[in-house]
Jmol script that loads the backbone (N, CA, C; Angstrom):
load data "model"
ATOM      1  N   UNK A   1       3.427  -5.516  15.784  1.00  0.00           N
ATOM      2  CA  UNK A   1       3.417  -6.811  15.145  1.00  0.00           C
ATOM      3  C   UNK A   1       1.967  -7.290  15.056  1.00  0.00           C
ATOM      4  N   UNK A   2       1.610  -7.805  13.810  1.00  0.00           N
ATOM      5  CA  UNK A   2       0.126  -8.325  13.724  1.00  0.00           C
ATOM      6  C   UNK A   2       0.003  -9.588  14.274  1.00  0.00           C
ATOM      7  N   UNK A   3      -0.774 -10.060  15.164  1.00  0.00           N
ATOM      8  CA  UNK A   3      -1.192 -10.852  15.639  1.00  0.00           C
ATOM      9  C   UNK A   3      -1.652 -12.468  14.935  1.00  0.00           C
ATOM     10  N   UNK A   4      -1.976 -11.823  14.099  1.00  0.00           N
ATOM     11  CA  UNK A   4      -2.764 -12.967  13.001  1.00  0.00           C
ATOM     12  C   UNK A   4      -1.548 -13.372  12.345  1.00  0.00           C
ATOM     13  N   UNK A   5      -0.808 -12.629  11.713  1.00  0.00           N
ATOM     14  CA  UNK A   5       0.016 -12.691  10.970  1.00  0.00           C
ATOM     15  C   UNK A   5       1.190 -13.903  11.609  1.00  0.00           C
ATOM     16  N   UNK A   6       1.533 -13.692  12.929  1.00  0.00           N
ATOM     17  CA  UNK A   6       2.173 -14.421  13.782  1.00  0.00           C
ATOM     18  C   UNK A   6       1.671 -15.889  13.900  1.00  0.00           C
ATOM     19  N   UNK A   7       0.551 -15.987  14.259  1.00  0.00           N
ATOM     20  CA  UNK A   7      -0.104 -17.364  14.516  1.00  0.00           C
ATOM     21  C   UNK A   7      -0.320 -18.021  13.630  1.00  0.00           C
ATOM     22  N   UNK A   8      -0.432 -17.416  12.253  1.00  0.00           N
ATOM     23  CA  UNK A   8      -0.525 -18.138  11.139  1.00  0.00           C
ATOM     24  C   UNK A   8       1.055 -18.899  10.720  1.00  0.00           C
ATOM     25  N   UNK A   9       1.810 -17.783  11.026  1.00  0.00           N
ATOM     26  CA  UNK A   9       3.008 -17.924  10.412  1.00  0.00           C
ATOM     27  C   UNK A   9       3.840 -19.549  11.413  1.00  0.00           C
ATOM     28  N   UNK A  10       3.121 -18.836  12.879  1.00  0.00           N
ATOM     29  CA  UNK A  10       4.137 -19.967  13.942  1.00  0.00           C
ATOM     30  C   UNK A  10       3.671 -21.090  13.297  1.00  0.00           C
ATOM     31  N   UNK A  11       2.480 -21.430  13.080  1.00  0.00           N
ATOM     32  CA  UNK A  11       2.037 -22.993  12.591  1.00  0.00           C
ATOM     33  C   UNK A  11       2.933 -23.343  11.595  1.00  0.00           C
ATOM     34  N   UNK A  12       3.919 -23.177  10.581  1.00  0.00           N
ATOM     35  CA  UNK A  12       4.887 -23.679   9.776  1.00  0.00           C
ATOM     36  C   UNK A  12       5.804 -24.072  10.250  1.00  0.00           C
ATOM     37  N   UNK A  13       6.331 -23.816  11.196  1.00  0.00           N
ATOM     38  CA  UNK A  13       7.986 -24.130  11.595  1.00  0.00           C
ATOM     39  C   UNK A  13       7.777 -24.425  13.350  1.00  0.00           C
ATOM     40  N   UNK A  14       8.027 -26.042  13.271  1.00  0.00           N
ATOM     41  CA  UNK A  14       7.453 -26.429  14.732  1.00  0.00           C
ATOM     42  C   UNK A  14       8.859 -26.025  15.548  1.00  0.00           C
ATOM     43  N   UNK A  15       9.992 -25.501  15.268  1.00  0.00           N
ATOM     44  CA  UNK A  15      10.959 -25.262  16.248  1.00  0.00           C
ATOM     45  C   UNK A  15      11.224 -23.465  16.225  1.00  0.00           C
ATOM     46  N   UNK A  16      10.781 -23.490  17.900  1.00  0.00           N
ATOM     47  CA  UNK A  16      10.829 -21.828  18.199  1.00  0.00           C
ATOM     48  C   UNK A  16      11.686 -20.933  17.942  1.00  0.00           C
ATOM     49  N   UNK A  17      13.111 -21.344  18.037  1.00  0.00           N
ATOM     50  CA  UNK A  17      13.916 -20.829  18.085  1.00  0.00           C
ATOM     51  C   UNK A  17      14.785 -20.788  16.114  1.00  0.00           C
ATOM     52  N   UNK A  18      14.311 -21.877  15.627  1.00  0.00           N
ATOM     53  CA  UNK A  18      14.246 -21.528  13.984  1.00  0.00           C
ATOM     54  C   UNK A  18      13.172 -20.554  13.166  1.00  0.00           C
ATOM     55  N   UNK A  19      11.889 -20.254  14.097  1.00  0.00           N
ATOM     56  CA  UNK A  19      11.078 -19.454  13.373  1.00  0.00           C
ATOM     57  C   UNK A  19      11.776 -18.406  13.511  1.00  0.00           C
ATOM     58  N   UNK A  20      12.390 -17.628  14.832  1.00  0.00           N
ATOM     59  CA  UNK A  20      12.666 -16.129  15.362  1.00  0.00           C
ATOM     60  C   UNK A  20      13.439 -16.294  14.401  1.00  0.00           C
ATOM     61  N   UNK A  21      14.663 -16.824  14.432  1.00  0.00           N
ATOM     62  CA  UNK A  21      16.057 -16.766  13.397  1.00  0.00           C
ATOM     63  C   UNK A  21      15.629 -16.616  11.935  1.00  0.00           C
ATOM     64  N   UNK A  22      14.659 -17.159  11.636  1.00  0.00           N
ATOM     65  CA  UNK A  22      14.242 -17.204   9.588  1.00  0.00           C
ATOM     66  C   UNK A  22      13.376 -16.052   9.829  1.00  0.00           C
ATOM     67  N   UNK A  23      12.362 -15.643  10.650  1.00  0.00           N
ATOM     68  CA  UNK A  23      11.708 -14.824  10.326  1.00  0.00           C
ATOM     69  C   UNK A  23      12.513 -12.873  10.354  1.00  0.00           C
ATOM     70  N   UNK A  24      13.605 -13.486  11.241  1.00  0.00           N
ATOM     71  CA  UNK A  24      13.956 -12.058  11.382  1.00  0.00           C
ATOM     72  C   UNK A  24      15.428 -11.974  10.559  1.00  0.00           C
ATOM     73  N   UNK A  25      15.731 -13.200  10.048  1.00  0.00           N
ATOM     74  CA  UNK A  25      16.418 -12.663   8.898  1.00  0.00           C
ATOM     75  C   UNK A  25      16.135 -12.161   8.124  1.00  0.00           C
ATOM     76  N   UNK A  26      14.885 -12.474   7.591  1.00  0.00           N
ATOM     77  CA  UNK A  26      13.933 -12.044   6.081  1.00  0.00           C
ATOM     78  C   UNK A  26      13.703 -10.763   6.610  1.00  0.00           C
ATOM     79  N   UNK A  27      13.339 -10.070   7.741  1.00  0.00           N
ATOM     80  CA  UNK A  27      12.508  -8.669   7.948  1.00  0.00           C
ATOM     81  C   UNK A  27      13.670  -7.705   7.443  1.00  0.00           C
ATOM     82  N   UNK A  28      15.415  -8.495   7.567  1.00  0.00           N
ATOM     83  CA  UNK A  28      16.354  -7.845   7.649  1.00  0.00           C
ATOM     84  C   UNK A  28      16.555  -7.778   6.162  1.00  0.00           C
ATOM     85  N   UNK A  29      16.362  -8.592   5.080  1.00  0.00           N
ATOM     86  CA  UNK A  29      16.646  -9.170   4.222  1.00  0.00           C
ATOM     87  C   UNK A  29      15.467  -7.681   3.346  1.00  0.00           C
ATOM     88  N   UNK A  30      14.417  -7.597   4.096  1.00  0.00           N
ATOM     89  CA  UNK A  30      13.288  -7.006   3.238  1.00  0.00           C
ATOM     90  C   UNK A  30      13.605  -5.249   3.653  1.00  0.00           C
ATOM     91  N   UNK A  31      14.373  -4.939   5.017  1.00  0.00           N
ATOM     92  CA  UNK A  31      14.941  -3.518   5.269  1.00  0.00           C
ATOM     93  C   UNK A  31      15.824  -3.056   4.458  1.00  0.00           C
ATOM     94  N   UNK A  32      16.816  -4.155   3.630  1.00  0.00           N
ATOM     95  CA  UNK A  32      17.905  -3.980   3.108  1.00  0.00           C
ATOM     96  C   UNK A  32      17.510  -3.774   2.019  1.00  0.00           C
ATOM     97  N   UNK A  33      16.462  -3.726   1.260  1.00  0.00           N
ATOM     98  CA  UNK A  33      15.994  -3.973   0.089  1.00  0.00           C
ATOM     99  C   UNK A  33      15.052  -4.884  -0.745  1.00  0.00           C
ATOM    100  N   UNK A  34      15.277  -5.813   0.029  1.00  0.00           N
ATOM    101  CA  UNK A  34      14.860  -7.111  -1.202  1.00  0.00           C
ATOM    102  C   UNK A  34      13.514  -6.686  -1.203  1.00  0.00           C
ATOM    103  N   UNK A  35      12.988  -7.311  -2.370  1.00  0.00           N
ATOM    104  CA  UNK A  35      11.605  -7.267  -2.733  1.00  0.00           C
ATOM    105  C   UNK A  35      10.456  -7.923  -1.738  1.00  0.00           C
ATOM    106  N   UNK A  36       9.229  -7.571  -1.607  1.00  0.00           N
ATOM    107  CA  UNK A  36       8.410  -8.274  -0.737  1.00  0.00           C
ATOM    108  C   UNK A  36       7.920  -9.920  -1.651  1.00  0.00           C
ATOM    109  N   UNK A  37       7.645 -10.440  -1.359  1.00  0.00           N
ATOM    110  CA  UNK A  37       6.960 -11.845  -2.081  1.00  0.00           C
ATOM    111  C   UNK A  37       5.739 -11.993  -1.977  1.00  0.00           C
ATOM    112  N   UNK A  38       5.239 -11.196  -0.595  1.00  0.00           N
ATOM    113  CA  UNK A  38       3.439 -10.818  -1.051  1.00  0.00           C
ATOM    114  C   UNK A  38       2.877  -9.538  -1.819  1.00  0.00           C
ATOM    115  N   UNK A  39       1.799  -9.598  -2.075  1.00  0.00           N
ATOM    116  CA  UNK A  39       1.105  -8.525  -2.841  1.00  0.00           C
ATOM    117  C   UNK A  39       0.878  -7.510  -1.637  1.00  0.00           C
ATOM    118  N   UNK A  40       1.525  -6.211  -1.148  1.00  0.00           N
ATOM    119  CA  UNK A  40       1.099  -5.135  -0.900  1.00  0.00           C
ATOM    120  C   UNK A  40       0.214  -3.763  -0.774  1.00  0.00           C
ATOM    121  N   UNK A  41      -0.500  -3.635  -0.305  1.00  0.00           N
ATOM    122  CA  UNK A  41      -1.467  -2.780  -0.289  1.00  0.00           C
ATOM    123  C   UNK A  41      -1.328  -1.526  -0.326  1.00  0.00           C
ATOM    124  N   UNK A  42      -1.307  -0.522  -1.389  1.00  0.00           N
ATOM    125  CA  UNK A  42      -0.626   1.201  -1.207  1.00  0.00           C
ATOM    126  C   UNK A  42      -1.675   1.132  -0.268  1.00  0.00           C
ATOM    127  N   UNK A  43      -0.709   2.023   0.735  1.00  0.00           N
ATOM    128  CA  UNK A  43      -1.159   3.490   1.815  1.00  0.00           C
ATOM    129  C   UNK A  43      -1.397   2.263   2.892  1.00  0.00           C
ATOM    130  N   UNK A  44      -1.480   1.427   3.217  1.00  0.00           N
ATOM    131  CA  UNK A  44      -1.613  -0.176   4.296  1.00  0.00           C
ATOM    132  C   UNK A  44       0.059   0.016   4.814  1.00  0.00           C
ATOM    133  N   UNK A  45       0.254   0.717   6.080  1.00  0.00           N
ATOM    134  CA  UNK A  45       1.326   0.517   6.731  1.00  0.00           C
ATOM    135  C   UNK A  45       1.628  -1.195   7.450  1.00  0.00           C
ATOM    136  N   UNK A  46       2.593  -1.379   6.793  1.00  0.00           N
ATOM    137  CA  UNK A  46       3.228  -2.697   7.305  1.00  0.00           C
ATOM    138  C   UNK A  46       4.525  -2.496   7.402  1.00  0.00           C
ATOM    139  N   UNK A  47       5.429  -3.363   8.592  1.00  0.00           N
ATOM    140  CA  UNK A  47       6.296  -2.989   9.054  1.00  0.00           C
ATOM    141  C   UNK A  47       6.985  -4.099   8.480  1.00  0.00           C
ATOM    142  N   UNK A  48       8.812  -4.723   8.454  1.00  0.00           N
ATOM    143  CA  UNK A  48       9.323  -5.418   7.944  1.00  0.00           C
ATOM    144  C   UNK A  48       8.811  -6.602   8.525  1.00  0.00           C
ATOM    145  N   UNK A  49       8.547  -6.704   9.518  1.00  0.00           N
ATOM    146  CA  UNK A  49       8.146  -8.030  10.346  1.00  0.00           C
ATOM    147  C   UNK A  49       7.062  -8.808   9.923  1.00  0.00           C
ATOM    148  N   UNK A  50       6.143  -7.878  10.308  1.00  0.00           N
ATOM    149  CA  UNK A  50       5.335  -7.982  10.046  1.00  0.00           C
ATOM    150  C   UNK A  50       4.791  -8.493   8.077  1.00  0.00           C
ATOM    151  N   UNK A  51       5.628  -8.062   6.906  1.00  0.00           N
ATOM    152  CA  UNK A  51       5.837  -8.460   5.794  1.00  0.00           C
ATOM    153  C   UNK A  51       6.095  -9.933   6.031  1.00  0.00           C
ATOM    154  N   UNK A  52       7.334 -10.048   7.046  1.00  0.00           N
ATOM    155  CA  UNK A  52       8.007 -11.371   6.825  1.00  0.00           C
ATOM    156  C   UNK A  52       7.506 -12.288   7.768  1.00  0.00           C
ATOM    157  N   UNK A  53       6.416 -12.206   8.285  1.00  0.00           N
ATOM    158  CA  UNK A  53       5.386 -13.029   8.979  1.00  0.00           C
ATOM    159  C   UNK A  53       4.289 -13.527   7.835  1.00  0.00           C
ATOM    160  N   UNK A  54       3.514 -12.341   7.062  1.00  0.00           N
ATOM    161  CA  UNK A  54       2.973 -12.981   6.056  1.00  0.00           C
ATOM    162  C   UNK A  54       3.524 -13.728   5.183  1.00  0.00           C
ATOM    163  N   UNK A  55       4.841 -13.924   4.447  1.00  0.00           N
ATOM    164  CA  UNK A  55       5.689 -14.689   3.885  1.00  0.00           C
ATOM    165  C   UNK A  55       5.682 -15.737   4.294  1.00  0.00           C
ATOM    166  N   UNK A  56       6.075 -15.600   5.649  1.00  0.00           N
ATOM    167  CA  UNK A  56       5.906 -17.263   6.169  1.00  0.00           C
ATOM    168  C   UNK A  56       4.349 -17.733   6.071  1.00  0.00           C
ATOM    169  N   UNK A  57       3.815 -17.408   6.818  1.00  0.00           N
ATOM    170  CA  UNK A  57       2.518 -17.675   6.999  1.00  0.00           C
ATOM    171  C   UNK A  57       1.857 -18.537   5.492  1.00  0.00           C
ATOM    172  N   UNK A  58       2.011 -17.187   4.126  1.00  0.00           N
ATOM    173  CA  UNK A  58       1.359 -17.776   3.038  1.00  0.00           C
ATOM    174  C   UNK A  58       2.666 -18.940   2.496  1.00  0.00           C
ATOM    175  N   UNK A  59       3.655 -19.385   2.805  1.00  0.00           N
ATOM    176  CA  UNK A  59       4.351 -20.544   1.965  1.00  0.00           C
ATOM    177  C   UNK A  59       5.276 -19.678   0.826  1.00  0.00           C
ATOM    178  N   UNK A  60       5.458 -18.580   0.964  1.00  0.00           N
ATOM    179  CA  UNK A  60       5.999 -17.648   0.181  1.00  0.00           C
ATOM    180  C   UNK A  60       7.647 -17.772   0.576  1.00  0.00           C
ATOM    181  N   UNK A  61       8.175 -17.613   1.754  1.00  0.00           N
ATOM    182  CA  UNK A  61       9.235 -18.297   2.880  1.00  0.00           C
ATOM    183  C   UNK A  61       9.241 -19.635   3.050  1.00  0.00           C
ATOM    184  N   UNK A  62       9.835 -20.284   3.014  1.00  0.00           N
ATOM    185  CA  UNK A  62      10.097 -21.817   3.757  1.00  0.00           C
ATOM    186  C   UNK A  62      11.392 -21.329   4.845  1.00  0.00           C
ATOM    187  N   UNK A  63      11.071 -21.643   6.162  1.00  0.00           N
ATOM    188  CA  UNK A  63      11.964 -21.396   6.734  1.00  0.00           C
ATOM    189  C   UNK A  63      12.566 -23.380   7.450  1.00  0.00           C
ATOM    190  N   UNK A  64      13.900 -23.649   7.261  1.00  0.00           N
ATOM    191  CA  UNK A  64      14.549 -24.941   7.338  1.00  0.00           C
ATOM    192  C   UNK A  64      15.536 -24.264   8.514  1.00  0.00           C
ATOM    193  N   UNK A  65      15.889 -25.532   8.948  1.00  0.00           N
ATOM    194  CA  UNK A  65      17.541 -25.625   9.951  1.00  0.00           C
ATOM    195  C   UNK A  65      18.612 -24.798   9.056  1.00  0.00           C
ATOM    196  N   UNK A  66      19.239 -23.723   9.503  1.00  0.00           N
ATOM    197  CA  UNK A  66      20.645 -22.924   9.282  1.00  0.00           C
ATOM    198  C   UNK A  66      20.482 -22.315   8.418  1.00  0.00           C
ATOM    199  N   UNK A  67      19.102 -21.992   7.635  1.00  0.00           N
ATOM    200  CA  UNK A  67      18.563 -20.994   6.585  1.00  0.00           C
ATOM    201  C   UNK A  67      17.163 -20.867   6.581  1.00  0.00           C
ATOM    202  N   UNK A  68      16.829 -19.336   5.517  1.00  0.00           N
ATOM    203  CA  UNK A  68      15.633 -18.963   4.978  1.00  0.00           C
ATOM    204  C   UNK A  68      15.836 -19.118   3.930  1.00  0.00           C
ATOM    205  N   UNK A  69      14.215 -19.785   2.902  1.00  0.00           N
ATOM    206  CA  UNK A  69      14.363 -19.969   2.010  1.00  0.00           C
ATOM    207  C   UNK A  69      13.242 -19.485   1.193  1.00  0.00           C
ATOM    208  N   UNK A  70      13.313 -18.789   0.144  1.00  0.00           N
ATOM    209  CA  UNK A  70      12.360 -18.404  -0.707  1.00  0.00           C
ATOM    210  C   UNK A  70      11.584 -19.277  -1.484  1.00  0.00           C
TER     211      UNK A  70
END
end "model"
wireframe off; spacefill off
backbone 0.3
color backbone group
């Protein structure tokens, strides 16, 4: 997990236990298929999490109470 990616991302969503839940729906959301919402780097290994940390992070994700939101 990237580090940066995390700390950027925690600063959006002041409740702990709503970031884990939105962020790791989306990683699930992005294993299953769905498209990424950031720009990707060929041959730059990134892991689903790690995708769905930058999502949050850049405003690409809005993560709310009882959902993720694009």
């Amino acid at each position: 997990m990237n580090e940066e990616y995390l700390a950027k991302a925690r600063q959006k969503v002041s409740d702990v236990r709503m970031f884990i839940v939105g962020v790791s729906r989306r990683a699930s959301e992005l294993a299953k298929g769905a498209r990424p919402l950031i720009r990707l780097i060929p041959g730059e290994e990134n892991d689903w999490l790690d995708i769905a940390l930058q999502e949050v992070a850049e405003g690409k994700v809005v993560i709310t109470p009882g959902t993720s939101k694009k």
